[in-house]
N, C-alpha and C positions, 0 to 999 in steps of 0.2 A: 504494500500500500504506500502510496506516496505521502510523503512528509507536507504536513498542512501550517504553513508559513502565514504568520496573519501580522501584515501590516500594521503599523502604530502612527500613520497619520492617518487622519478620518475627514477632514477638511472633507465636507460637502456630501460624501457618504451617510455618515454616523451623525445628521445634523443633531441637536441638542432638542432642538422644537419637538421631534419626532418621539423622540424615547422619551424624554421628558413626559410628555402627553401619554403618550400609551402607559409611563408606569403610571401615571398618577391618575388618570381620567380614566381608565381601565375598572377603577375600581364598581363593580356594579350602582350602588348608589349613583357615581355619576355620570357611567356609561350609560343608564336608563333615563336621567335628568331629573331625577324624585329630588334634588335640592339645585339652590342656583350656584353656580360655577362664575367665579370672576377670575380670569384667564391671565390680568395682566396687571397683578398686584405685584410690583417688585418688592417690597418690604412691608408696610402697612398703608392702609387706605381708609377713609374714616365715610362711615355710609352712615346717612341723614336719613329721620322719621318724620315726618309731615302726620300730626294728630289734630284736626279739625275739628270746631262744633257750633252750633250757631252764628251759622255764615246767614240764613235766609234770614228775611226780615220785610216788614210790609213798605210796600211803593209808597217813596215818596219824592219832592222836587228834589231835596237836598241828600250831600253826601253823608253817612252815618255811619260811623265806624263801627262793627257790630260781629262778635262772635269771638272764638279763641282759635289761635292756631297755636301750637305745641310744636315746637321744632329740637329733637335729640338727637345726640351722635352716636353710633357706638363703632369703636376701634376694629375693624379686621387686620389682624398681624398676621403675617408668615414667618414662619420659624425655618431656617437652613437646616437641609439633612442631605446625607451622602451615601453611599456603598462603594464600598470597596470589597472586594472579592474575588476570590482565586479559583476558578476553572480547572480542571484537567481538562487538555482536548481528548484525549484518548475515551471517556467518559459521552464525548458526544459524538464519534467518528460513526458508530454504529448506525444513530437516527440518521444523520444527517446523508451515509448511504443510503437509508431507504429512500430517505425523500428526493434524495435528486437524482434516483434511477426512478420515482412512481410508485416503491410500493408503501403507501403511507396513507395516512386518513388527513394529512394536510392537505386544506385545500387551496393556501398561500402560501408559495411556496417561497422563504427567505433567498433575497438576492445571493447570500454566502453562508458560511460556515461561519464569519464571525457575526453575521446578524443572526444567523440560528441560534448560536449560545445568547448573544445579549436578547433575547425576543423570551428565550428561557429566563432569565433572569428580572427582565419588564414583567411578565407574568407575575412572580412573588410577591414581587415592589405594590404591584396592585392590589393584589389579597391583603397585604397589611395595612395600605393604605386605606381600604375598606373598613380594617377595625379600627385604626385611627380618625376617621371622619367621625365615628360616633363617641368611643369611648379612650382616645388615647388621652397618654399624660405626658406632659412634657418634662415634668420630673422623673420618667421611666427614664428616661435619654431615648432616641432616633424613632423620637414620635411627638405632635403635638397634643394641644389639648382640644378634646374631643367634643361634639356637641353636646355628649348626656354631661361630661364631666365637667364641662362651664355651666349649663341650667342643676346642675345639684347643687353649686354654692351660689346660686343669684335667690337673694332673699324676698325679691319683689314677684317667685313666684306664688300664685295665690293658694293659699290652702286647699281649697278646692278645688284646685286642679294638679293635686300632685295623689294619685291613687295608690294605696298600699298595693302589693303585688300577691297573687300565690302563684304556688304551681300551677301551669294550667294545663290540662288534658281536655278531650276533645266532650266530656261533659259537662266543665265548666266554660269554657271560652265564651260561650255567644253572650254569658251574662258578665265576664269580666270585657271584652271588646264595648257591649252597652256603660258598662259603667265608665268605660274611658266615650264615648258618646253623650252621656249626659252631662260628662263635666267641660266639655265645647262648651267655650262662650257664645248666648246670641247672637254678638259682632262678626263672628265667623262662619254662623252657617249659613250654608247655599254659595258658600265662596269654593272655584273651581277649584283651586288647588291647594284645594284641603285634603289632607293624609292622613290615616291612622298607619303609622311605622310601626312595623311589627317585627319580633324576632323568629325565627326559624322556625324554632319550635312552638309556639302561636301562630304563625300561618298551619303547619300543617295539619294542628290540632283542629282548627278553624275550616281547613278542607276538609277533613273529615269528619267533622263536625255537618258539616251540608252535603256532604255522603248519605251521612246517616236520616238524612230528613230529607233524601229523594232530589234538591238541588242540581245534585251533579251525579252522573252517571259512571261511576268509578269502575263500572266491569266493562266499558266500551270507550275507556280512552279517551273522554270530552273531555276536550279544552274547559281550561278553567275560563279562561275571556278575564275579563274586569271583573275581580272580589272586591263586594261592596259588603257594609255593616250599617243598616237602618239609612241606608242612602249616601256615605262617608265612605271613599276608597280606602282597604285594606292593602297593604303593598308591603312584602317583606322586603326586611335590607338583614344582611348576611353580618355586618359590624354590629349591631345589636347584640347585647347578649339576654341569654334564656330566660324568657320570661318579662321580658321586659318591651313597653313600646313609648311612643310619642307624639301626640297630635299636634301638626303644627301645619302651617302654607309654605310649598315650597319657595314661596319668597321672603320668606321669614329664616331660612335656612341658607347660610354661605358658607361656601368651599372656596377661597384663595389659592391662588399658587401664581409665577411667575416664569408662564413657559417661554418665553422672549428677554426671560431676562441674559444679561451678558456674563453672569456668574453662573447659570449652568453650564454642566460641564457633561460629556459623555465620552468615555475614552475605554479602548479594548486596546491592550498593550500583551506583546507575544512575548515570554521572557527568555525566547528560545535561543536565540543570539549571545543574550547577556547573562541568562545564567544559566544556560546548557540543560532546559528542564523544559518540559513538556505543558507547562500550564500557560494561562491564560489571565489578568489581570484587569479585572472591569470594574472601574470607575465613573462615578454618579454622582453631581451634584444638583440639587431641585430645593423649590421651597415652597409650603403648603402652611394652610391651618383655616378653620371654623372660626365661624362666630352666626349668629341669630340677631336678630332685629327686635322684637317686642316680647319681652318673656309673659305679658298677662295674656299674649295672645297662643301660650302653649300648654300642653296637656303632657304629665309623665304619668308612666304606669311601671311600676316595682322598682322604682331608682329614687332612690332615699335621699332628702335634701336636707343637706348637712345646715344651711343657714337659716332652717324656718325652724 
C-alpha cells in the first residue's frame, strides 16, 4: 500500500469557515434551527428587548406622549475553545479504501484522506457541542455555559414556571408535558415559535405514550410528522439531559459563535517528515456560547434553580 503523505498547508482547501461551521452548527439543535444562531459574533455582542404597553390612546388634535417602552440589554459572549488531537493514519487507511473504491454507505464522498479524518473528527466536535448549547459549564474547561445552566441561576425566573421534575415513563408524561403547558404565560400563547424542549427520554416516552392511545401506528412505521402537546410543538434536543425540558420561542434562545472570524484556525499537520511517525495532528480553533432574551418568558421542567 502506498504511503499517505498529507500536506501541512491548507490555504484554501481546509478553509476555517467550513469546518468551523460543520463542527459547531452540526450540532442537531442547530442543524434543525429549534434556536436562533448569530453567525458573526467575534467576541460579544449585546442584543436589545423592546417591552411595550400602552402605546394606543384616543384621537386627538394634539401630540401626547402616552405608554411605556422598556428597553434591556443582555450580553451574548463567546468563549475561545480548540482541539488538538493526534490521528493515526493507519487507523483510517481501511475506510477510506472503501470509500474511494465504492464500497461504502457514504454518500459524500470526502475530496481526501485528510478531509476524511478531519470530517471524523467535525462529527464529535458537534455531539459535544450539542451538550454544550444546553447544559455546558464553563468552569468544566473546553465548554461554555449552557442555556439550562444560565436560566438555573437567573433569579427573575418566576416561580411558577420553574416545574419540579420526576421520572417520566410513558404513563406519566402527557400529564407532566401539560403541567409544563399550563405554566406558559398568556403572553406567549399562539406565538409560532413556541417549543416544548424535551429530552430523549421524554420524547420517546411521549411517542409511546400516543402509541398506546391509537395516535400513531407503531406496527406500520408512521411517520411521527409534527408532535404536538394541547396545541404546543414537542421537539427533542439530544443536549438535554433525562428528564428534563424547557418552554421557550426560538427567539428567545441564542447560539453565538464567530465563523468569519480571523482567529479560527483549522490545521491537519502530517508529523511524518518531522518525527518519522505515522500520525496525524489536527488543530481547531472556534468560539461559541448561549445566552436567552427574557427569562419571564421561559418555562423549566426538573432543573433546579439555585437563585429562587
Amino acid at each position: 500500500m502506498p504511503t499517505v503523505n498529507i500536506t501541512s498547508t491548507y490555504a484554501g482547501e481546509f478553509s476555517p469557515e467550513k469546518y468551523i461551521a460543520a463542527s459547531l452548527l452540526a450540532a442537531p439543535t442547530l442543524r434543525k434551527g429549534l434556536i436562533t444562531v448569530k453567525p458573526n459574533v467575534k467576541y460579544k455582542t449585546t442584543v436589545k428587548n423592546l417591552v411595550s404597553s400602552g402605546l394606543l390612546q384616543d384621537s386627538t388634535c394634539d401630540f401626547t406622549d402616552a405608554g411605556t417602552v422598556t428597553l434591556t440589554e443582555r450580553v451574548l459572549e463567546t468563549k475561545a475553545l480548540q482541539v488538538n488531537k493526534i490521528l493515526c493514519k493507519a487507523d483510517f487507511r481501511e475506510d477510506w479504501d472503501a470509500i474511494s473504491m465504492g464500497y461504502s454507505a457514504y454518500d459524500n464522498i470526502p475530496p481526501s484522506f485528510q478531509a476524511f479524518m478531519l470530517e471524523h473528527l467535525v462529527n464529535q466536535v458537534a455531539a459535544e457541542n450539542e451538550v454544550a448549547v444546553w447544559r455546558g459549564s464553563t468552569a468544566a474547561g473546553g465548554s461554555f455555559d449552557g442555556l439550562t445552566t444560565q436560566i438555573a441561576l437567573d433569579a427573575g425566573l418566576p416561580a411558577a414556571q420553574e416545574i419540579a421534575g420526576v421520572v417520566v415513563t410513558p404513563t406519566n408524561v402527557i400529564a407532566q408535558l401539560q403541567s409544563i403547558h399550563s405554566a406558559i404565560p398568556n403572553t406567549l400563547f399562539g406565538k409560532d415559535d413556541l417549543h416544548i424542549y424535551v429530552s430523549q427520554n421524554i420524547y420517546r416516552a411521549y411517542i409511546q405514550a400516543l402509541g398506546h392511545l391509537g395516535y400513531i401506528d407503531r406496527f406500520n412505521n408512521q411517520s411521527f410528522g409534527e408532535v404536538v402537546i394541547d396545541g404546543y410543538k414537542v421537539v427533542m434536543v439530544e443536549g438535554l439531559a433525562d428528564n428534563t425540558a424547557v418552554a421557550a420561542r426560538k427567539s428567545n434562545l441564542w447560539f453565538a459563535t464567530g465563523i468569519y472570524n480571523d482567529t479560527n484556525v483549522v490545521k491537519v499537520i502530517d508529523t511524518a517528515d518531522t518525527l518519522g511517525d505515522e500520525n496525524v495532528r489536527i488543530i481547531m480553533r472556534m468560539t461559541a456560547g448561549t445566552q436567552y432574551g427574557h427569562i419571564s418568558e421561559i418555562v423549566t421542567y426538573g432543573i433546579a434553580n439555585a437563585a429562587n
